[in-house]
N, C-alpha and C positions, 0 to 999 in steps of 0.2 A: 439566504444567499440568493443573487441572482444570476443568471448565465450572461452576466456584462461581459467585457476583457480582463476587466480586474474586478477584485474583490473589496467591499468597502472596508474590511476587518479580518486582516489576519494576523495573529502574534504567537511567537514564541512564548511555553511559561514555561515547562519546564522538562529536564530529562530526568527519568526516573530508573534508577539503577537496583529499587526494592517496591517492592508492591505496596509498603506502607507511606511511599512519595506518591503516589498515583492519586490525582485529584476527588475527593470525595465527595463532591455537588453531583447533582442530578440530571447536568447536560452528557448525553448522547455521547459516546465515541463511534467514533468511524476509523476503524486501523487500515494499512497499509502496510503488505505483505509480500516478501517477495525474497531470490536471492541476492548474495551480496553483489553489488554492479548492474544489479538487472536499470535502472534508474531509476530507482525511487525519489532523492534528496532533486533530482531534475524537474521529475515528474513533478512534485510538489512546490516547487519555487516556479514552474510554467505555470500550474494550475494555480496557483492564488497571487500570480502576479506580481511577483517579485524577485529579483534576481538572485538575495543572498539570506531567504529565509531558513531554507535547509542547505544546510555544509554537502556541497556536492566534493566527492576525491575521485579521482581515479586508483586510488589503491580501496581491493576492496575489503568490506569490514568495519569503515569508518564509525558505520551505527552501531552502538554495544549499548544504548541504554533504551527505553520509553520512551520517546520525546513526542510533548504535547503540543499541539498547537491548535489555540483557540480560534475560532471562525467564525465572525459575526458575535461576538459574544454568546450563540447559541448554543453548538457542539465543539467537540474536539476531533480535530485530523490526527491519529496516534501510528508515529512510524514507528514500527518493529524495526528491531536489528535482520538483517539479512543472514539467511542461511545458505550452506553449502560453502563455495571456496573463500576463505574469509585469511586474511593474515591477523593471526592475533593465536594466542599459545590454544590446546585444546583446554585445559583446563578453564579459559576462559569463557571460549564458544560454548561450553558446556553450561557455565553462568549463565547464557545470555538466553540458552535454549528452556534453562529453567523457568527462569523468570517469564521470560512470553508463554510460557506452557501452565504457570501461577494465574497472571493475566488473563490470558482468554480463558483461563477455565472456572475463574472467581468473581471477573467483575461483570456484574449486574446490567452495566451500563452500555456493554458493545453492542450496538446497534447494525451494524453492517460493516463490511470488508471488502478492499480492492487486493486483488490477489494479482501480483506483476509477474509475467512473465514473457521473457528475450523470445519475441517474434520467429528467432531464429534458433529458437530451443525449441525440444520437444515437452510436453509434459513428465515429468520425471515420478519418481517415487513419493517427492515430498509433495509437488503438488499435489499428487492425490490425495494426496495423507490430510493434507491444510484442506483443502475441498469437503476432505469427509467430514472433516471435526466442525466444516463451518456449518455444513449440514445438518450432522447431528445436533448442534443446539442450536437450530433454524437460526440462524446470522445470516442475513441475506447478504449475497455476494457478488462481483463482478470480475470477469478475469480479463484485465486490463494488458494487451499483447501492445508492446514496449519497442522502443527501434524501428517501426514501421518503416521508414524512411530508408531502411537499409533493406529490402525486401523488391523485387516486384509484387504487381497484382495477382499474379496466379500462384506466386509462391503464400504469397500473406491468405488468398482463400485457402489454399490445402493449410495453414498454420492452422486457422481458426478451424476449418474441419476437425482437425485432431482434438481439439480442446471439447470442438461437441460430441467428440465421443465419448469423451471422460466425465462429463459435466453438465448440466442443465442452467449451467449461470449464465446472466449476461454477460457479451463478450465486446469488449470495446477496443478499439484499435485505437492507438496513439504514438505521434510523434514530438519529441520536444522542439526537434528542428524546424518544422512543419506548420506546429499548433495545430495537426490531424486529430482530431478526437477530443478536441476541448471542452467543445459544448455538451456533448456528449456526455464526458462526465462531471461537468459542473451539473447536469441537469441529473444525471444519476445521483450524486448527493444531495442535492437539492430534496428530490423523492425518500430519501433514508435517513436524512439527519433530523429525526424528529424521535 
């Protein structure tokens, strides 16, 4: 992959709603983390240059399965369902918590993690939680702070402050309205997707 504007090769293959759908080749994953509305499905249709790759809603939850998406024929970009406020039954959520919790703890393949979180949130319980677990099986990580765009500058440093108190990841700021932090993290995948 290069840090052009666009990407020569991004494709949908597919959502995986059991671990036995999860692609079984030897190309790299790289997941994407976060809660439900933080912007992931944005985040990802800026960053690979496309408008209508991931199903952006404003109701949140939309995500309930694995969804893979190939990069350059090399790695996979894998969106997680979003956790916390989500419209969809508990029984569901509870599906969807399994499954990501099968995933990161089975497959071989995950190579690294953008961890999203709303600029104008604090770190909560789960991100710790996601932080530790990325930790404990050395997954190198970034905590990518989302909505920049809706912040000043002194409010987005004291964000990022908090996050270095919790965390030793890198910390990347981005906005989809913007394109603030693109290059940034095309060049952070760039470095992980091997």
């Amino acid at each position: 992959m290069s840090s052009r504007d666009t990407l020569p090769s991004a494709n949908f293959v597919l959502s995986a709603t059991a671990l036995s759908q999860v692609p079984q080749d030897p190309r790299p994953h790289i997941v994407i983390a976060g809660r439900s509305n933080v912007g992931k499905s944005s985040l990802l249709n800026a960053l690979l240059g496309q408008k209508k790759l991931a199903r952006v809603s404003a109701t949140p939850g939309r995500t309930q399965a694995l969804n893979f998406f190939l990069i350059d024929d090399t790695y996979y970009i894998v969106d997680l369902p979003g956790y916390g406020f989500a419209r969809a039954p508990v029984a569901v959520k509870d599906a969807w918590g399994a499954l990501v919790d099968e995933y990161l703890d089975t497959c071989a393949n995950v190579s690294a993690a953008l961890s999203l979180l709303d600029c104008r949130r604090n770190p909560e319980d789960e991100e710790r939680m996601l932080w530790d677990f990325f930790a404990r099986k050395n997954i190198p990580f970034a905590v990518v702070l989302t909505k920049t765009d809706k912040l000043g500058r002194g409010a987005l440093n004291t964000a990022a402050k908090l996050v270095t108190e919790t965390t030793t990841a890198d910390i990347i700021r981005h906005s989809t309205e913007h394109a603030d932090g693109r290059k940034e993290l095309r060049s952070w995948l760039e470095r992980h997707a091997r």
